[in-house]
N, C-alpha and C positions, 0 to 999 in steps of 0.2 A: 190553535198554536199559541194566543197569548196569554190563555189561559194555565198553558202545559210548562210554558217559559214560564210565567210568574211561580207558580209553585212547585216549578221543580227546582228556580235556584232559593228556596227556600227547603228544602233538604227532600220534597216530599218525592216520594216515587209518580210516574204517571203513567200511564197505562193509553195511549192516542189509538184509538180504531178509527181510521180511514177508508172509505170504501172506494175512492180511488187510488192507482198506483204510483199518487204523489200526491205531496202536502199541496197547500195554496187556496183550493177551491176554484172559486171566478176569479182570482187572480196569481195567475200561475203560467207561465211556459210547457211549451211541449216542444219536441223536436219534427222537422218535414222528413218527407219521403224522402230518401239517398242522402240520408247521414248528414244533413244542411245543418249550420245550425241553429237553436231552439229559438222559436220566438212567443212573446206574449201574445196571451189571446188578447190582450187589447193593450193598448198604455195605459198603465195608472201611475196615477202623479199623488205627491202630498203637498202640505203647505207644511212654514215653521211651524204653525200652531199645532200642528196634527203633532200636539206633545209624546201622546200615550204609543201612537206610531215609532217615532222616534226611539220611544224607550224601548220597544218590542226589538228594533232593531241592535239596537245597544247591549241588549242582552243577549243577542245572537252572535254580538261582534260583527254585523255587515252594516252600519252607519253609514262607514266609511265607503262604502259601496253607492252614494246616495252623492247625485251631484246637485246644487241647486243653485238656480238662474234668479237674478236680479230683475231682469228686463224681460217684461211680457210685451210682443210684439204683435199689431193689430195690421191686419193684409185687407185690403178693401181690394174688391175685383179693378184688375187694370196693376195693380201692385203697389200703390201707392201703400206707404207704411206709417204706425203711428207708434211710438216706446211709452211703455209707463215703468217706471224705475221711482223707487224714494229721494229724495232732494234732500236740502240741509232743514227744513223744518222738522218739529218734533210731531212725534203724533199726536191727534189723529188729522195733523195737516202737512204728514212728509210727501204727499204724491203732487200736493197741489202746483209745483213747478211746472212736472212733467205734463199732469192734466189740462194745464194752459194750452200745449201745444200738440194735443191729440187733433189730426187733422181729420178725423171721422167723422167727428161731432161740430156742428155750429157753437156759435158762441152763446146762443142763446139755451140750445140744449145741454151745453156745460153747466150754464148757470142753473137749469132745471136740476140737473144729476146733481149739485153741489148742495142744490135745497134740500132735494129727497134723502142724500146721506145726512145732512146735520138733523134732520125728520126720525133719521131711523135708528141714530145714537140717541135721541132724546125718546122715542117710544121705545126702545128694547124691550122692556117690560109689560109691554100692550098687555091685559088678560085675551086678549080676543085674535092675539095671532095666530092660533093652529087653527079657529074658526075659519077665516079670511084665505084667498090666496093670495100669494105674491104678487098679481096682475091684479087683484081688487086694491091691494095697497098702492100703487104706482099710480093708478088712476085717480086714486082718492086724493093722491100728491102733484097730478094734474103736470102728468110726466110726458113730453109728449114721442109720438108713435117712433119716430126715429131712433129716437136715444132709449125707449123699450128695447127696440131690435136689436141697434147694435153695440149695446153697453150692459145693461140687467141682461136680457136673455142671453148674451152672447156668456155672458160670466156665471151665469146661472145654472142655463141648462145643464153644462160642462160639469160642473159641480156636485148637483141636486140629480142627474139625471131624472129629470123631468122636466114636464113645460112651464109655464109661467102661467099659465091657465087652470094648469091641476098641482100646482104646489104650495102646497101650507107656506104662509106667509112668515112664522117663524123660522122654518132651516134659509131660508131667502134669507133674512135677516140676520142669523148665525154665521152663513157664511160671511156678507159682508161685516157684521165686528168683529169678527173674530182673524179674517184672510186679511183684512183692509185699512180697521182703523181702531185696532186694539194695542198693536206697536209698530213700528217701523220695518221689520224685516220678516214678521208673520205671513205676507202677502208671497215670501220666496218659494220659487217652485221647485220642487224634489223630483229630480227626475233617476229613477237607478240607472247605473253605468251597465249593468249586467243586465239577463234574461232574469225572471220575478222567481222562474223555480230555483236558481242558485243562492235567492237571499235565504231560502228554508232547504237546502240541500243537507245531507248528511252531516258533512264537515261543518256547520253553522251550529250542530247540535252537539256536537262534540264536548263545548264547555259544559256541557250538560247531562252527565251520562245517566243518570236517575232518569230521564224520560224516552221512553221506548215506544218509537211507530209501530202500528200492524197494520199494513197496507192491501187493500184488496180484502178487506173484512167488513162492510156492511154489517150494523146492525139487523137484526132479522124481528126480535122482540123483546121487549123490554118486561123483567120478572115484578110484579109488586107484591109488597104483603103490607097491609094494612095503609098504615101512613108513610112508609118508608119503598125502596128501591130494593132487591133482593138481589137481584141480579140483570145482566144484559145478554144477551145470544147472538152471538155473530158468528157466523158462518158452519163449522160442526161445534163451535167452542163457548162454555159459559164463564161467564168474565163476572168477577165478584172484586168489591171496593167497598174502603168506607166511607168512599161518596163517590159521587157521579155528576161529571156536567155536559151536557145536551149542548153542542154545535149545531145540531141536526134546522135546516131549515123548519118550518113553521108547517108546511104541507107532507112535510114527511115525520114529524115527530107527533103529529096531531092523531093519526091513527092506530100509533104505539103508544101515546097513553092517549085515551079520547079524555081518562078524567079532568084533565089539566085544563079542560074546554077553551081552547086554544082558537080565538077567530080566524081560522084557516084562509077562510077565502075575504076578508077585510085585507091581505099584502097581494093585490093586486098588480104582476110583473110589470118592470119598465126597459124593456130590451136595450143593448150597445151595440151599438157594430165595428170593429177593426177590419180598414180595409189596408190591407202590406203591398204595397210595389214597388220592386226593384226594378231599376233604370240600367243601362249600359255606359250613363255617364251621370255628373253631376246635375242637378237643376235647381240647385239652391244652396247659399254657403249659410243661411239663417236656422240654429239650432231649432228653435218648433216658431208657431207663430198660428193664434187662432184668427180664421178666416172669416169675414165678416158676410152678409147678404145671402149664405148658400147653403146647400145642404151641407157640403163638407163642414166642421166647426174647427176640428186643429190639426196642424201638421206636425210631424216629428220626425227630427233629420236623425235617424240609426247608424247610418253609416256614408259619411263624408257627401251629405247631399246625393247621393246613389241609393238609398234605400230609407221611404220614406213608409211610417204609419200613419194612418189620417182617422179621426175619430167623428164617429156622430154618436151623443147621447141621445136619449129618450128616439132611437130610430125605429120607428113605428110604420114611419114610409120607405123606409130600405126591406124592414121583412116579407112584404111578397114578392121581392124583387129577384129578380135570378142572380147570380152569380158572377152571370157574364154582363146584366144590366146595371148591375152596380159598380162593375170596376169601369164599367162609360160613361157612366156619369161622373165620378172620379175623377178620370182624366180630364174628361168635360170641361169640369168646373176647375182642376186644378190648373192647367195650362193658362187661368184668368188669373192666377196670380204668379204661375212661374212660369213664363212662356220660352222658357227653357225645356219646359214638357213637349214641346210641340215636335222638336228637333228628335228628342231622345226617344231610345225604343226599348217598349217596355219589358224587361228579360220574364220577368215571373209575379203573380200575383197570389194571393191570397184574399180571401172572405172570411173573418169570424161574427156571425150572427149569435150573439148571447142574449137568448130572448127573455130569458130569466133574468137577468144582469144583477137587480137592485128590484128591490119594491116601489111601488110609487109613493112619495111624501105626499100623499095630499090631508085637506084640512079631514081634522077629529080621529085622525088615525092613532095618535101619541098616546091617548089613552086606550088604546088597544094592546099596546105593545107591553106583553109582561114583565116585569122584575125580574133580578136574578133567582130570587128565592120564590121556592115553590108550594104545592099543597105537602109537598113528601118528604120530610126533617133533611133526608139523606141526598137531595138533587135539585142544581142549580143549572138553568138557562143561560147559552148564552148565543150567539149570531147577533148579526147586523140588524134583523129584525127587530130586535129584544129591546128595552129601551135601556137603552146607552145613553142616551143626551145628543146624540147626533144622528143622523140619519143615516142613510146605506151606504157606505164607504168606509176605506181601510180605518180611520180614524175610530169608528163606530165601531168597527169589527171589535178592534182591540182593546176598546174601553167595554166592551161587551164580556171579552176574556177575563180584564181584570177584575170587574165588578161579580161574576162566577167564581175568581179563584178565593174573592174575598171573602165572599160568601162561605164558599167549601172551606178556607181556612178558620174560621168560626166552627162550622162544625165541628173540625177535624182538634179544636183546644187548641190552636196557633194562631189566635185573631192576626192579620197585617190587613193593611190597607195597601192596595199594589194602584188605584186608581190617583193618577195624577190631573189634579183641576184645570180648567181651561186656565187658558191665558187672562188675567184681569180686564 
C-alpha cells in the first residue's frame, strides 16, 4: 500500500493484487459474527518517529484518524501506577523528572537504567550490534535482573516483538534513540480512533484514483525472461507492467522466483496474540497502560473502560493454549490490576493467535534481508522483511514501500526519492 500511495500520487497508474478480501495484511480489522462491529486482529500502535508511517497516512488523508498519548502508564500487580510523560528539559533528558518518580523501580536501578541509556547513546554506532543481543548488552552494562524485567524487556518486547534473549542488540537500541532520546515528543504513542481497515478503506483511496485494487487475486506465477519480469498470473488473468514490486512475504515469493535465492527459512516467525473482552460494566477509566510481572504486557481501553484489548508479544507460551485457557488467564491476571474485573461479568471474548505476526530480529539476520533492487532490471522488493532500516513493524512496512516505489521510479525515467530519514 505504501508503495501504491507513493507512486500513484506521483501520476503513475498502479495496478495492487491482493489475495485477501481486504488491504492491510497482519494489520487490518475484520467484522464478528451478527453484524458487531469490526475489530483489529490486534492493536498496533506508532510512535512520532515512525515518520514514513505518518506520511503513508497523510497521503491517505486518515492522520487525523491517529490520536496520540503523552503519558505512558506502568501498572505493577496490586495496581499500584507509575507515568512517564516529558518534563521541561531538552532532550535527551526531557523524561528525567518523570523517571525520578517511577515507583517500579528502586533508586538504585534508576541510576542503573540512567547509566545504560547514556551507554547506549554513546555506543549507537557499535560494529558488533546485530552480532550481540539485547540481553548480552544489558548485562555487559551490569543492569541488574529487576530493571531487565521491568523496564527493557517490558519496553522491548512490545516493540521488537521478541525476547531480550533472541533480539539483535541493534533494533534494542533503535528503538530506544529513536522512541526515547532523539527528541522530546518521539516517545508519543499513536493510537487510531477507528478499526486499522478503515484507515486503508475505499474512501481513503479516493484522493487517488490511478491506483486500483483486485482483491481475491493471488498471484499463482510469476512470467521471467531473461533478466527482466514478463509478466505475473493471478487467478484466470495475465497482468503485464513496466515494473513490478513484490509485497509477497519471503516464504511465498521464494518459490515463484527460486532464482532470487531468497533465505527462506533465515525469517523465523515470532507470534502475537490479541485477546478482546467485553465487560458489562466499566473496570478502568485509564486509556491503555503496560502491565508489569505477567504474561499480559498492555491494555487498551476501546470503549469507555467496557471493552478492553490486552496484548502479548513474542507469545510463544499462549500458542498451545486453548482458547478457553487463555481468556483465564486474562482475567487471572488482569483482576491484579483492575480488581474492578472481579465484580464485572464478562459479555464476550475473543482470541487472535498471529503466529506469523513479525519475523524474529535476532543477531546476523540484517544482512539476510534483501534490497529493494533485484537480479531482474524490471522488479523491486518490498515487505517488512526486506531491509528497510527497521525491523517488522508498520514503520518498516512502509519504508519498505517507499524504498520499492523508489526504485521502480528509476526505472520507470521519474527518479524521486519518497523515503523520508529517521529523526536525527
Amino acid at each position: 500500500m505504501a508503495a501504491a500511495a507513493a507512486l500513484g500520487s506521483s501520476g503513475h497508474h498502479v495496478t495492487v493484487l491482493e489475495a485477501r478480501p481486504f488491504p492491510g495484511g497482519r494489520a487490518t480489522s475484520f467484522p464478528l459474527p451478527g453484524g458487531a462491529e469490526p475489530i483489529d486482529n490486534c492493536q498496533h500502535i506508532l510512535l512520532r518517529c515512525c515518520v514514513n508511517l505518518l506520511d503513508f497516512y497523510r497521503r491517505l488523508g486518515v492522520d487525523q484518524s491517529i490520536q496520540f498519548h503523552r503519558e505512558i502508564h506502568f501498572l505493577e500487580p496490586g495496581g499500584r501506577r507509575s507515568v512517564m510523560k516529558r518534563g521541561l528539559l531538552p532532550a535527551p533528558l526531557h523524561f528525567a523528572e518523570s523517571f525520578a518518580t517511577l515507583r517500579f523501580l528502586s533508586l538504585a536501578e534508576k541510576l542503573a537504567v540512567a547509566r545504560a541509556l547514556l551507554a547506549l547513546r554513546r555506543q549507537r554506532h557499535r560494529p558488533d550490534l546485530d552480532r550481540i543481543t539485547m540481553l548480552d548488552w544489558l548485562r555487559e552494562q551490569r543492569q541488574p535482573p529487576r530493571a531487565i524485567e521491568r523496564f527493557w524487556r517490558q519496553v522491548l518486547v512490545s516493540a521488537i516483538n521478541e525476547e531480550l534473549e533472541h533480539m539483535a542488540a541493534a533494533h534494542g537500541f533503535q528503538v530506544f534513540w529513536l522512541g526515547f532520546l532523539a527528541g522530546r515528543d518521539t516517545y508519543e504513542m499513536g493510537i487510531p480512533s477507528i478499526p486499522l481497515g478503515q484507515l486503508y478503506s475505499p474512501d481513503a483511496w479516493r484522493a487517488l484514483p490511478n491506483v486500483q485494487f483486485r482483491f481475491r487475486t493471488a498471484v499463482r506465477s510469476i512470467e521471467t525472461s531473461e533478466d527482466h519480469i514478463a509478466a505475473v498470473v493471478a487467478g484466470d488473468e495475465r497482468f503485464t507492467a513496466d515494473a513490478y514490486i513484490s509485497a509477497l512475504p519471503a516464504d511465498r515469493l521464494a518459490p515463484l522466483l527460486p532464482s532470487l535465492g531468497l533465505e527462506r527459512d533465515a525469517f523465523a516467525p515470532s507470534p502475537i496474540t490479541g485477546i478482546h473482552l467485553w465487560f458489562d460494566r466499566p473496570v478502568t477509566t485509564l486509556p491503555h497502560a503496560t502491565l508489569l510481572d505477567r504474561t499480559l504486557q498492555w491494555m487498551f481501553n476501546k470503549s469507555e473502560g467496557r471493552y478492553l484489548q490486552l496484548v502479548v508479544s513474542a507469545s510463544r507460551s499462549l500458542t498451545p493454549l486453548s482458547r478457553q485457557q487463555v481468556i483465564d488467564l486474562a482475567l487471572r491476571e488482569l483482576v491484579e490490576f483492575f480488581p474492578a474485573v472481579r465484580d464485572a461479568r464478562l459479555e464476550r471474548a475473543e482470541v487472535i493467535k498471529e503466529i506469523h505476526a513479525t519475523f524474529s530480529a535476532r543477531p546476523g539476520l540484517e544482512s539476510l534481508r534483501p534490497p529493494a533492487a533485484t537480479r531482474f532490471s524490471n522488479l523491486s522488493l518490498a515487505g517488512d522483511w526486506t531491509r528497510s532500516g527497521w525491523p517488522a513493524t508498520m514503520e518498516g512496512a512502509v519504508r519498505s514501500g517507499y524504498l520499492a516505489a523508489g526504485h521502480a521510479s528509476r526505472l520507470l525515467g521519474t527518479p524521486q526519492v519518497y523515503l523520508l530519514p529517521d529523526i536525527a
